[in-house]
C-alpha positions as CSV (number, residue, x, y, z in Angstrom):
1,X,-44.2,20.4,-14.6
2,X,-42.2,17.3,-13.8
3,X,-39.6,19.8,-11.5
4,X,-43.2,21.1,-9.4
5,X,-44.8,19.6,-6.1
6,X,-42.3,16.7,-6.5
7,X,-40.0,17.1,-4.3
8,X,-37.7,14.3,-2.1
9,X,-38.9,13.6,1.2
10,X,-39.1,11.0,3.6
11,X,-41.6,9.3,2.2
12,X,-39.9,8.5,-1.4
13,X,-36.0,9.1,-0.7
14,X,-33.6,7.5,1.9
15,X,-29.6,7.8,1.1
16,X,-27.8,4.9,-0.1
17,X,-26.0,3.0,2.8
18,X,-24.6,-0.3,3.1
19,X,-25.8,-0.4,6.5
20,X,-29.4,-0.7,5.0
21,X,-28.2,-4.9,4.4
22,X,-27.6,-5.8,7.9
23,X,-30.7,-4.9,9.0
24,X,-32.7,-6.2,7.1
25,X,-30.6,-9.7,7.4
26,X,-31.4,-9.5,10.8
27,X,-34.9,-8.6,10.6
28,X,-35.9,-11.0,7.7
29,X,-33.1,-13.7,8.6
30,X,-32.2,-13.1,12.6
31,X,-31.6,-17.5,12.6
32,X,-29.3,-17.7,10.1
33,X,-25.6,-18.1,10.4
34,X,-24.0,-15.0,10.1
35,X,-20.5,-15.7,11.4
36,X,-18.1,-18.7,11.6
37,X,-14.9,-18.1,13.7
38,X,-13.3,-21.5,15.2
39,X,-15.7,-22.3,17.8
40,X,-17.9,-18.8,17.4
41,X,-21.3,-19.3,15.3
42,X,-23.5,-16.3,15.6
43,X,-26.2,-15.6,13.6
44,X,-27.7,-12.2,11.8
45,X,-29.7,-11.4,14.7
46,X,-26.4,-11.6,17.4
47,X,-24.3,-10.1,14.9
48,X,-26.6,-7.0,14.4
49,X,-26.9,-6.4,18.0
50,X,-22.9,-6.7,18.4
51,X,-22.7,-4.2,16.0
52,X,-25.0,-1.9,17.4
53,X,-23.3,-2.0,20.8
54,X,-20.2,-1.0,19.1
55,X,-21.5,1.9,17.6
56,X,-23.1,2.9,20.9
57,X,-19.6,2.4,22.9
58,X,-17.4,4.5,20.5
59,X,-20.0,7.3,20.8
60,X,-20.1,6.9,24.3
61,X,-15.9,6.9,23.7
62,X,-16.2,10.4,22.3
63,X,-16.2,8.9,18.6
64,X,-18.3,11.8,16.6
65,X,-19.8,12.0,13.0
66,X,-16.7,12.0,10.4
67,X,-14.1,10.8,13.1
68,X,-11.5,8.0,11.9
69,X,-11.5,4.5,13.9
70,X,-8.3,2.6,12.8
71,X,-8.6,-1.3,12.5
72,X,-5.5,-3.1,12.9
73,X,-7.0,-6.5,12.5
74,X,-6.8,-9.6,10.5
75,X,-10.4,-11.3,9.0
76,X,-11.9,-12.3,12.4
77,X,-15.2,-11.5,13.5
78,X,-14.4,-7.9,14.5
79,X,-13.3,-7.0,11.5
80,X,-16.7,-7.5,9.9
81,X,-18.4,-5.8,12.7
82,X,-15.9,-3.1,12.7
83,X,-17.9,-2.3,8.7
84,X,-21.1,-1.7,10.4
85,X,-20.3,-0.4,13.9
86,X,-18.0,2.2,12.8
87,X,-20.0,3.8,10.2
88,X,-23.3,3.0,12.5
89,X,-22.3,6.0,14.7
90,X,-21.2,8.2,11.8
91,X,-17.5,8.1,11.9
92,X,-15.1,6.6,9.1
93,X,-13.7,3.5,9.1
94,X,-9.5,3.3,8.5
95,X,-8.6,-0.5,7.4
96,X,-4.9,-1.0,7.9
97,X,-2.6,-3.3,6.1
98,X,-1.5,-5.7,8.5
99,X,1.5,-6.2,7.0
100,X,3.3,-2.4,7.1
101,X,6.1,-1.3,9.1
102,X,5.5,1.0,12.1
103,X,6.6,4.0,9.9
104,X,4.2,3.7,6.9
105,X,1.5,3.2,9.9
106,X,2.7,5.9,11.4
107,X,1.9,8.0,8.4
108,X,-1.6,7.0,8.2
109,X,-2.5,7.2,11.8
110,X,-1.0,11.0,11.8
111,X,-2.7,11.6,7.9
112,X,-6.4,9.9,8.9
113,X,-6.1,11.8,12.3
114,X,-7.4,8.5,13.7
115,X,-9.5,8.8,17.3
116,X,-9.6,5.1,18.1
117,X,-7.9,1.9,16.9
118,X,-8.7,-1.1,17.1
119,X,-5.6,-3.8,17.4
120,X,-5.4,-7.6,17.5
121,X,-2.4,-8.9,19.5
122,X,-0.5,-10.5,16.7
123,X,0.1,-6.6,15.7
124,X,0.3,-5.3,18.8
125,X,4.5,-4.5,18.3
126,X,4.1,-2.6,15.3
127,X,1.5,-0.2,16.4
128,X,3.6,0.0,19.9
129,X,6.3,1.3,17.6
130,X,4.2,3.5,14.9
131,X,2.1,5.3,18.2
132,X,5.8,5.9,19.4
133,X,6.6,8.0,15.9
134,X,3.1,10.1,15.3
135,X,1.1,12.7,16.8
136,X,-2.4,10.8,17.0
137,X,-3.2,9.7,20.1
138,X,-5.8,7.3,19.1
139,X,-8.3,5.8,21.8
140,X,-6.3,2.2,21.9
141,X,-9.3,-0.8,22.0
142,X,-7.3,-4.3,22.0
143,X,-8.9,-7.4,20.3
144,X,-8.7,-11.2,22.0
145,X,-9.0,-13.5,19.6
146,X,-9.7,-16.9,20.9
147,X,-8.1,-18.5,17.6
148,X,-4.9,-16.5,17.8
149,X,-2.1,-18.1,20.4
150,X,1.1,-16.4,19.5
151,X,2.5,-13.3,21.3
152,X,1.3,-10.6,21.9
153,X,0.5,-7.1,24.4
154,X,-2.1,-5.5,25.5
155,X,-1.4,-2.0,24.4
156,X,-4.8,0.2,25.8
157,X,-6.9,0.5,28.9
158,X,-10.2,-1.2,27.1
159,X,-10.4,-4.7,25.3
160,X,-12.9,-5.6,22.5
161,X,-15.1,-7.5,24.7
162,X,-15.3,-5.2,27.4
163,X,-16.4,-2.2,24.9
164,X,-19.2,-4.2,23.3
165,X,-20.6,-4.6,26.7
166,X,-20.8,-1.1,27.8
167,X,-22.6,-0.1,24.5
168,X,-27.0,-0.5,23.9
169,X,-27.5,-3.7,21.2
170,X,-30.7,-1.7,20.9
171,X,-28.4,1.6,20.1
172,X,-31.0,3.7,17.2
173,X,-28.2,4.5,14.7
174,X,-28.7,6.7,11.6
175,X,-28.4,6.4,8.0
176,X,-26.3,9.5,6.7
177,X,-27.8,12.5,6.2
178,X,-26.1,12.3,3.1
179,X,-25.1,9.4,0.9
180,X,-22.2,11.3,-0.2
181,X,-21.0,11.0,3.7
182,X,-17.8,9.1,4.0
183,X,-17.7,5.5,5.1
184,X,-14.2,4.7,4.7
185,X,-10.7,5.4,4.2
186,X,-7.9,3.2,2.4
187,X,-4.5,3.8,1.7
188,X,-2.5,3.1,-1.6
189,X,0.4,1.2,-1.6
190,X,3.0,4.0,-1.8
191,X,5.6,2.4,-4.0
192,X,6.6,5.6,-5.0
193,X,6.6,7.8,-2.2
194,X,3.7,8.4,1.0
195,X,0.7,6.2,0.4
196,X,-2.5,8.3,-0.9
197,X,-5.9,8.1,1.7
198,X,-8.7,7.0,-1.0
199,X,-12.3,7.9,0.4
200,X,-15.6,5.6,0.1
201,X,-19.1,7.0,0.2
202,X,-22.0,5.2,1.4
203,X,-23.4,5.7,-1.7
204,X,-20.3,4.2,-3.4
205,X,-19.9,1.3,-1.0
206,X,-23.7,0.1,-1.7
207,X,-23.6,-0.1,-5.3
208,X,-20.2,-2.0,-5.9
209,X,-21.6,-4.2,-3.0
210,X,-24.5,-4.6,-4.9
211,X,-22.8,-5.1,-8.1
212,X,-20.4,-8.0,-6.7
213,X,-24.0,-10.1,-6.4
214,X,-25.0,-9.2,-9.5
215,X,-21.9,-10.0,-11.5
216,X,-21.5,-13.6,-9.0
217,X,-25.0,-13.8,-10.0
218,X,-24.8,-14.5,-5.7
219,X,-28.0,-16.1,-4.7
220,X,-29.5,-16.0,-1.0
221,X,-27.4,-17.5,1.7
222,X,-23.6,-18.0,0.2
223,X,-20.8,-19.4,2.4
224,X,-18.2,-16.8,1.8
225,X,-14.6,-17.6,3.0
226,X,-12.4,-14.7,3.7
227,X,-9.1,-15.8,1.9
228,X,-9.3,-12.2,1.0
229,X,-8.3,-9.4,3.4
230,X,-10.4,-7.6,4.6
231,X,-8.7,-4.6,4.9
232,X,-7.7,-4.5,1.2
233,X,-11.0,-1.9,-0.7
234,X,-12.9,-3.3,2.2
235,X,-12.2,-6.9,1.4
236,X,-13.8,-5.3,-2.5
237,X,-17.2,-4.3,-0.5
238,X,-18.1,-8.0,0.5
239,X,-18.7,-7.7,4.1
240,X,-22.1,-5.7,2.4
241,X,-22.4,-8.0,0.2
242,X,-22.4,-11.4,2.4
243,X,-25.2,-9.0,4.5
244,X,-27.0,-8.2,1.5
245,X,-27.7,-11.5,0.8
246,X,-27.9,-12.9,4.4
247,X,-25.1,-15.1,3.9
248,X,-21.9,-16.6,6.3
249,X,-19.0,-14.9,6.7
250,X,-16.4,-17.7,7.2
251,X,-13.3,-16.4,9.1
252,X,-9.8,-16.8,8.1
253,X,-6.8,-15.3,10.0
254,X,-3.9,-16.2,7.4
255,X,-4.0,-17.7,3.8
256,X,-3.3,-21.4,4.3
257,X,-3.9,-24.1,1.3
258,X,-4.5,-27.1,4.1
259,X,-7.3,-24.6,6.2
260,X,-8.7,-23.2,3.3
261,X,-9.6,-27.1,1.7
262,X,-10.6,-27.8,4.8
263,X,-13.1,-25.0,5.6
264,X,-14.5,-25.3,2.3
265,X,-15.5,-29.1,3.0
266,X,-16.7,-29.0,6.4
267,X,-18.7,-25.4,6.1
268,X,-19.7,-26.4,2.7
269,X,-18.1,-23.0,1.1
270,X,-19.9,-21.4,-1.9
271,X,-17.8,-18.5,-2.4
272,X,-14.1,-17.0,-2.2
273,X,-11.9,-14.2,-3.2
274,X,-8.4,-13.6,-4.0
275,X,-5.6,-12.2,-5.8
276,X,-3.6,-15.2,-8.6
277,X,-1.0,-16.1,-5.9
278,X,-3.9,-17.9,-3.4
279,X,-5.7,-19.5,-6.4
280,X,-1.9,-20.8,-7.5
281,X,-1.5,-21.9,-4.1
282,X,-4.6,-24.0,-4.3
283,X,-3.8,-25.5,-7.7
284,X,-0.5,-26.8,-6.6
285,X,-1.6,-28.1,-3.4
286,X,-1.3,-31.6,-2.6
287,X,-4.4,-34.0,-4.0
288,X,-5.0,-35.1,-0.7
289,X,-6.6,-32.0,0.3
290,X,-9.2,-31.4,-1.8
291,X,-10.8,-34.9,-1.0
292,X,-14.0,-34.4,-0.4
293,X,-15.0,-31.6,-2.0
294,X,-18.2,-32.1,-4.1
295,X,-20.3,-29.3,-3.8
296,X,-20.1,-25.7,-6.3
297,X,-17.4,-23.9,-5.0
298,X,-17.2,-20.5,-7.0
299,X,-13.8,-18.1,-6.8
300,X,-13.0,-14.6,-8.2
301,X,-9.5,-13.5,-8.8
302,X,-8.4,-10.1,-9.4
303,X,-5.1,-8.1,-8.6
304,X,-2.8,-8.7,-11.5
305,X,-3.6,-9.7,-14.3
306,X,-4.0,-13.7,-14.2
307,X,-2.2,-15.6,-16.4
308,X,-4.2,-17.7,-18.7
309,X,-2.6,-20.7,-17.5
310,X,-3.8,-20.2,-13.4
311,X,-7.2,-20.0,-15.2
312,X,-7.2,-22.8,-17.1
313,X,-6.1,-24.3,-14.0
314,X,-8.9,-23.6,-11.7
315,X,-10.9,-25.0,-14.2
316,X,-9.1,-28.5,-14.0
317,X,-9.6,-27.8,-9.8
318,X,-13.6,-27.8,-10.6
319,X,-13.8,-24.5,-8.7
320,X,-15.8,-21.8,-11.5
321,X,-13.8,-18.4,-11.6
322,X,-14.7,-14.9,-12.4
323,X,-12.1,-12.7,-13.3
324,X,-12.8,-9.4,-11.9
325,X,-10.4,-5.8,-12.1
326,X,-10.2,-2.7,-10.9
327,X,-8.0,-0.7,-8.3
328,X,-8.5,1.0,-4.8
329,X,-9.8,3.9,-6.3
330,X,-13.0,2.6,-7.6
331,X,-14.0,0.2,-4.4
332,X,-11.8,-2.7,-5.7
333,X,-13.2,-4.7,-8.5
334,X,-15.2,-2.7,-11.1
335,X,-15.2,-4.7,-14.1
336,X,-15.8,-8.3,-15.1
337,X,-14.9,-10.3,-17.7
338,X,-18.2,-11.5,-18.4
339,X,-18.4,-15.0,-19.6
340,X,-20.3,-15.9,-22.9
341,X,-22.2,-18.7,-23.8
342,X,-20.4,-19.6,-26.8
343,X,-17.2,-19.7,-25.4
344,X,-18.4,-23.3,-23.4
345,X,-17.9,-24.4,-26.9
346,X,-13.4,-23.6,-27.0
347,X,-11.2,-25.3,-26.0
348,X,-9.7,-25.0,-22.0
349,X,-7.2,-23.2,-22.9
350,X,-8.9,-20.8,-25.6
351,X,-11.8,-20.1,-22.3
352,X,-8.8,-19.4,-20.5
353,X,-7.5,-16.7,-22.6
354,X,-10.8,-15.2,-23.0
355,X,-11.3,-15.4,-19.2
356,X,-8.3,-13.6,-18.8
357,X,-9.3,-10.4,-19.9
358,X,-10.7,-7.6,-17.9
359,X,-13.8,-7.7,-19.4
360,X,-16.7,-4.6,-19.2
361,X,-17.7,-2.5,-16.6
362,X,-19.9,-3.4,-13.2
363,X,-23.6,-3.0,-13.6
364,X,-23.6,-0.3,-11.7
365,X,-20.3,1.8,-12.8
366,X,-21.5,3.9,-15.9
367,X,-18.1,3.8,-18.0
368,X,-15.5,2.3,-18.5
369,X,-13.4,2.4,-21.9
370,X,-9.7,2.1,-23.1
371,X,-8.5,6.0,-24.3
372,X,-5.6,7.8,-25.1
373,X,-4.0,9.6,-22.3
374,X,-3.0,12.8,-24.3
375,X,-6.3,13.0,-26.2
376,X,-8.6,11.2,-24.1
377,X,-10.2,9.6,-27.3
378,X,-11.0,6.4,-27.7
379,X,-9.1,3.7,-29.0
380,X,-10.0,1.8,-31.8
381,X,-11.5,-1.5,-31.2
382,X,-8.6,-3.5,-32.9
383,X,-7.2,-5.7,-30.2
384,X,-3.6,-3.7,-31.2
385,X,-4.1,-0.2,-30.5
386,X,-2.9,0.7,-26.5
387,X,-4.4,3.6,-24.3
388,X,-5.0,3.9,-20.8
389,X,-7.9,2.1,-18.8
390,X,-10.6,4.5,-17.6
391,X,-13.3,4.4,-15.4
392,X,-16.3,6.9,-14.7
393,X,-19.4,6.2,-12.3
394,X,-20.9,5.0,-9.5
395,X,-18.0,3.5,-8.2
396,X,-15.3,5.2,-7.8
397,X,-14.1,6.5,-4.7
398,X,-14.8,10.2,-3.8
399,X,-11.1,11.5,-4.3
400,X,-7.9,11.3,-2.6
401,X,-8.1,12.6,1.2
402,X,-6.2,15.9,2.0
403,X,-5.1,16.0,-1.9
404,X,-6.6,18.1,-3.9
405,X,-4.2,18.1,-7.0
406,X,-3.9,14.3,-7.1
407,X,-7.7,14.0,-6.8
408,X,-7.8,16.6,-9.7
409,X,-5.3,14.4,-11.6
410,X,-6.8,11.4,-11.1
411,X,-10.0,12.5,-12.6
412,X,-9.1,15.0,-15.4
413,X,-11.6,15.1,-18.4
414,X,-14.1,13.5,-16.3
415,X,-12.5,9.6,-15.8
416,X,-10.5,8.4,-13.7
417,X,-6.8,7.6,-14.8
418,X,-5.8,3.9,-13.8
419,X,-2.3,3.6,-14.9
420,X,-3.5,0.9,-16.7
421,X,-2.4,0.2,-20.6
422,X,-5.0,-1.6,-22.7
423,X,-6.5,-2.7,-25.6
424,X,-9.7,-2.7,-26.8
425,X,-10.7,-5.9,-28.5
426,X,-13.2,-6.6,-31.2
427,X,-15.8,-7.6,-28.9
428,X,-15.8,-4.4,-26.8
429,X,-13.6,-6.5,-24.0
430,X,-11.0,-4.5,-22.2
431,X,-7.6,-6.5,-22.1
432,X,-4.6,-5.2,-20.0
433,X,-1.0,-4.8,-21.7
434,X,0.5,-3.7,-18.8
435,X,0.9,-1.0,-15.8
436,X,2.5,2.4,-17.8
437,X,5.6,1.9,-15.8
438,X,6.2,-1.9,-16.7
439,X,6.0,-1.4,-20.1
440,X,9.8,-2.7,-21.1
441,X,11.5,-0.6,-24.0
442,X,13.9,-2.6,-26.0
443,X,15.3,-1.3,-29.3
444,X,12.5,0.8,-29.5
445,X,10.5,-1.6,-29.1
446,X,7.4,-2.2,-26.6
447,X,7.4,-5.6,-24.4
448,X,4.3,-6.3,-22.3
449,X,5.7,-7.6,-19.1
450,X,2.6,-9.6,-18.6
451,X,3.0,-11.2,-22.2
452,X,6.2,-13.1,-21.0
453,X,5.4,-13.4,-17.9
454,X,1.6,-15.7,-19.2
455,X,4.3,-17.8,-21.0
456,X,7.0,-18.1,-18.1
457,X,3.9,-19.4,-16.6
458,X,3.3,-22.3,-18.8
459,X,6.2,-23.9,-17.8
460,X,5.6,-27.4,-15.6
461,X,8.6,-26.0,-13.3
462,X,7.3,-22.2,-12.6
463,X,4.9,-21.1,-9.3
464,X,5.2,-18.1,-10.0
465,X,6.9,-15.8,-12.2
466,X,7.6,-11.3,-12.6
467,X,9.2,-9.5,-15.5
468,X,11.0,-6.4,-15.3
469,X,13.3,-4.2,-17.3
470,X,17.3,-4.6,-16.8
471,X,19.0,-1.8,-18.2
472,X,21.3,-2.7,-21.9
473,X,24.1,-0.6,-22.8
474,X,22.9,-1.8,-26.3
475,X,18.8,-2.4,-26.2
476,X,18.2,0.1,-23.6
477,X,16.3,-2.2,-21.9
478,X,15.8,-6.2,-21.6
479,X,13.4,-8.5,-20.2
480,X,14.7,-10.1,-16.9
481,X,13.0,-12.4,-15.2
482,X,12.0,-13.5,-11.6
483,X,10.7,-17.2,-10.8
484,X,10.0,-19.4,-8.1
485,X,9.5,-22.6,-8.6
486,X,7.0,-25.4,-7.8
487,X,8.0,-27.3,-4.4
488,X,10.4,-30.2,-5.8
489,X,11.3,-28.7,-9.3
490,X,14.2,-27.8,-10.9
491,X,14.9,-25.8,-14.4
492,X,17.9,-23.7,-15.6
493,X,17.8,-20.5,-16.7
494,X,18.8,-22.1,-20.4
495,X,15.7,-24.1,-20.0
496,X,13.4,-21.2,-19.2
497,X,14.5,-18.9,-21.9
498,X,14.6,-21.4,-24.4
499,X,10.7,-22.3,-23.3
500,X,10.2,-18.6,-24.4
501,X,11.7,-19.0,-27.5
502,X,9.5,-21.2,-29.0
503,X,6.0,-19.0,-28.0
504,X,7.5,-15.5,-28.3
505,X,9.3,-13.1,-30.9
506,X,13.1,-13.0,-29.8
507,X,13.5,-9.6,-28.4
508,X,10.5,-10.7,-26.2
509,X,12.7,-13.2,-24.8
510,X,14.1,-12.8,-21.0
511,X,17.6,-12.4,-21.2
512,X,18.3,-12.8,-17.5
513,X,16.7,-14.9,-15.3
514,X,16.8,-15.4,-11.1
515,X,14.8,-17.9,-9.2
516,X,14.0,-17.4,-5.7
517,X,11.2,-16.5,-3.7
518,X,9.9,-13.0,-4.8
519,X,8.6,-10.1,-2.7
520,X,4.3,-9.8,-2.6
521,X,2.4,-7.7,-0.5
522,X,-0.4,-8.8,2.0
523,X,-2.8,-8.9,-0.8
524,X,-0.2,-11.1,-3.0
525,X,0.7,-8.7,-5.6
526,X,4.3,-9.2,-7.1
527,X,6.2,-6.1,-5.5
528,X,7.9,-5.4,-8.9
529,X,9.3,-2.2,-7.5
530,X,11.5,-4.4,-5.1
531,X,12.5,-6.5,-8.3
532,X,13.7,-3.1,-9.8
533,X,16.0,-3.0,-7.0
534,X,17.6,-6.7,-7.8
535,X,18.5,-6.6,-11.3
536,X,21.6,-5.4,-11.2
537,X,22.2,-8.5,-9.4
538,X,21.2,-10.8,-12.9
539,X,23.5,-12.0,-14.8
């Protein structure tokens, strides 16, 4: 009886969209600061409209429902419009990394079949040189920036500006007319051959926005600071999440320690993202800088995992942190080590450890578990045993584009695969070992890369520190490690490994180890796959 005469219709049932948040900011909020960009302020109401007219332009362009718009743009106000314009008018929004060469881009453009792109000066070279080596022919829209003074062409016939005003701030865009619809596309990294197109719903982009406020427990009206880019998992959904709530989306063009202090004192910030490298980068900063700071400043760190000594570290800073994980596939962040109250009671360090972890899943993602990759069972609860990190739910991403048998992969026995190796502890709190393929074998023996590398990281010298396997004509395999140092240190390689010896077993123990500046990507994840290619060089 409950299946008759109860049908959806408009009345009780709308799909899920994103694009629900900024209209209602504007309508319930259309004063309130919506964007801070050097000397740009606009507020919900302004920043609606803007949107609106985009959407209208690019259909006026010849953009149609489930076309790809390409945005080759650092985290300036068009970047956050582009989340809401683009998807406004039904196509699918294509973030690029801004730091790729002109071949990978190449690949995507050609892959996404992108119709327009949208290109900020500072990048204008490369995606001269990657339009030069595909087949798409995208509609070229340059981008101005006022705050950006370096070189740069104009590559296309239309500028940002210029678009905006030939589209209606009035335009009567349309929720989906499914909620399985795409929104976006992101690429993988492609360490080990061509990047993979991951695809967002609007379904899936609402609820891990959604859930980013309810793990931040994210009241009305943050300041958010975009340390993290935007075109990495959508900047993790928060550009619908800052909407959501009606907050300020504080523009940053590049990470800088000096900007950052300073933006989060004079626009009173409440609220930032990044991976370990930027939150290092602010613990290691000169005192100086953070005079003046007073006020809550909250920060969540994801990518690898962070080192319980970067924790601990933020905590000495004053800022609160939230340790978050997840990957690409499932919107960025979908888990959260979710602080107890008892653990106020530990120790610094002892929080830190705890912190460290990658916790339980997002409200709104239905599962996620450590299992065994051949079995798919569960893992006991023992702290010890490894399996592979799985996720199921809401949020993850819809599959892989134009790949059905990774998709199919990716998901087998109804999760999807990380790459992940975990434990499960006691507590039911997921704690990473290590990627699959960073797992060092020595002797037979397993060595968590990450386990070294949290005590390389205790040393007073070391900024930041990556462990890989060196082949051993005897072991198999050693630990060899890669550091850079604080500014002004110094520490031998004798020093370092001894250090190790007194807080790890001996075959644990780095037998090599080079200092230099190591390779990170745009997000500031070690590349370890470039340290592969180096350690033939230790000695």
């Amino acid at each position: 009886m409950y299946a008759t005469g109860l049908d959806k219709n408009a009345a009780n049932f709308a799909a899920l969209t994103p694009l629900d948040f900024i209209a209602r900011a504007a309508e319930v909020y259309p004063e309130r600061l919506a964007i801070v960009h050097g000397a740009i302020r606009r507020n919900w109401a302004q920043t609606y409209a803007r949107c609106r007219q985009l959407a209208s332009a690019l259909e006026k362009a010849g953009i149609r429902p489930g076309d790809t718009v390409a945005a080759m743009l650092p985290n300036i106000p068009a970047m956050v419009e582009a989340h809401f314009g683009v998807p406004m008018c039904g196509a699918v929004l294509n973030t690029l990394n801004t730091r790729l060469d002109a071949e990978a881009l190449a690949f995507m453009l050609d892959h996404g079949e992108a119709r327009a792109i949208l290109v900020d000066r500072e990048f204008a070279a490369v995606i001269r040189l990657a339009l030069l080596r595909c087949e798409a022919k995208p509609l070229i829209i340059d981008v101005d920036d006022p705050e950006y003074n370096g070189p740069g062409e104009a590559l296309g016939s239309l500028d940002y500006e210029g678009l905006l005003a030939s589209g209606d701030a009035h335009y009567a865009w349309q929720p989906p007319k499914d909620e399985w619809d795409a929104i976006c596309l992101n690429y993988t990294s492609g360490t080990t051959g061509n990047p993979k197109g991951v695809v967002y719903s609007h379904r899936g982009a609402q609820l891990a926005a959604v859930s980013n406020i309810l793990e931040w427990d994210m009241p009305k009206f943050p300041v958010y600071l975009w340390t993290l880019p935007l075109f990495h998992c959508n900047g993790w959904t928060f550009p619908w999440t800052i909407a959501a709530r009606a907050g300020v989306n504080v523009c940053l063009r590049k990470v800088d320690a000096a900007q950052i202090f300073a933006l989060i004192r004079s626009e009173k910030v409440s609220h930032y993202c990044g991976a370990p490298i930027v939150h290092n980068l602010l613990i290691n900063a000169p005192k100086e800088w953070r005079a003046g700071i007073s006020h809550s400043v909250k920060a969540m760190v994801a990518g690898a995992a962070p080192p319980a000594a970067m924790i601990e570290g933020m905590g000495e800073l004053g800022f609160e942190i939230t340790h978050v994980y997840g990957l690409t596939e499932v919107y960025g962040p979908a888990s959260v080590c979710a602080k107890q109250a008892d653990w106020e009671a530990l120790p610094l360090g002892e929080q830190a450890r705890l912190n460290a972890r990658q916790g339980v899943r997002y409200h709104l993602e239905s599962g996620l578990t450590v299992l065994d990759p051949a079995t798919l069972q569960p893992v006991p609860a023992d702290g010890q045993t490894m399996g592979e990190i799985m996720f199921r739910g809401n949020i993850a991403m819809k599959g892989y584009l134009k790949n059905p048998k990774a998709t199919s992969e990716a998901f087998a026995g109804g999760w999807f695969h990380t790459g992940d190796l975990a434990v499960l502890d006691p507590d039911g709190y997921v704690k990473i070992k290590d990627r699959s393929k960073d797992i060092i074998i020595s002797g037979g023996e397993n060595i968590s890369s990450i386990e070294v590398e949290d005590v390389l990281y205790r040393h007073p010298a070391v900024l930041v520190a990556a462990v890989v396997a060196k082949p051993d004509e005897k072991w198999g395999e050693t630990p060899c490690a890669f550091i850079e140092l604080r500014s002004g240190a110094t520490v031998t390689a004798e020093e370092i490994i001894a250090h190790c010896k007194t807080q790890l077993a001996g075959f644990k123990v780095p037998r090599h180890v080079v200092f230099g500046e190591l390779p990170k990507t745009s997000t500031g994840k070690i590349q370890k796959f470039e340290l592969r290619k180096r350690v033939d060089q230790a000695v």
